[in-house]
N, C-alpha and C positions, 0 to 999 in steps of 0.2 A: 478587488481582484477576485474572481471565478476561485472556488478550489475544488470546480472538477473543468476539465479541459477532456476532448474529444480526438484523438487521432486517426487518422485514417493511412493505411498501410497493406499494398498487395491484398486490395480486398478485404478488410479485416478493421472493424471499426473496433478503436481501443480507448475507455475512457478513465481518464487517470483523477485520482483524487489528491490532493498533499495530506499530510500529517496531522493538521487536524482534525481533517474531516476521516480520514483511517480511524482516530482517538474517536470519535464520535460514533461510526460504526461500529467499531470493537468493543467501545465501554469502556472504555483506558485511557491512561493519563499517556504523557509526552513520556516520562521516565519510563513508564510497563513497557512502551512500544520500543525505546530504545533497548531495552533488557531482551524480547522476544526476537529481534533483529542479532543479539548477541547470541544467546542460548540458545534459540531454535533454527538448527539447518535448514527447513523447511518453509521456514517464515519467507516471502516473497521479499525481495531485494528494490530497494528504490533505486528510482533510475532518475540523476540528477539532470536538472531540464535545463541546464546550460554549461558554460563553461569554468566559470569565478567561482570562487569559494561560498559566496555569500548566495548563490542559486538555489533555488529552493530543490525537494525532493520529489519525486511522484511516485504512488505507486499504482500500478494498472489495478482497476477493482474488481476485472474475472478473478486475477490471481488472489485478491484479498479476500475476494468470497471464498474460492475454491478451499481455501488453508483453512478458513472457520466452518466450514462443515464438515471437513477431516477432521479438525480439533474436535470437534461437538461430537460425531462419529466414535472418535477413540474415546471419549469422555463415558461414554454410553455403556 
């Protein structure tokens, strides 16, 4: 299975990653990312890609980017 998927919506191409490929870009384990999802308001919100429990996550990668160059930004 693909772990990045492409959407397309009112013009506006949106391309989603799951969780581990987020882990892979951030440099973080499965637990950091759940922790940053808990403590940081700003952290982008996954958006579950069906309706069962056992559905995986996605989350859009502008928004993942956007949040680590603000991180990196405030870091500074």
């Amino acid at each position: 299975m693909s772990s990045c998927k492409t959407h397309t919506k009112s013009n506006e191409i949106y391309q989603f990653l799951n969780k581990k490929t987020v882990c892979k870009l951030l440099r973080i384990s499965i637990n950091e990312l759940r922790e940053q999802e808990l403590k940081d308001d700003l952290f982008p919100r996954g958006i579950k890609s069906g309706m069962s429990k056992q559905c995986g996550v996605k989350y859009r990668y502008d928004e993942i980017i956007d949040w680590h160059l603000k991180e990196l930004a405030r870091r500074q």
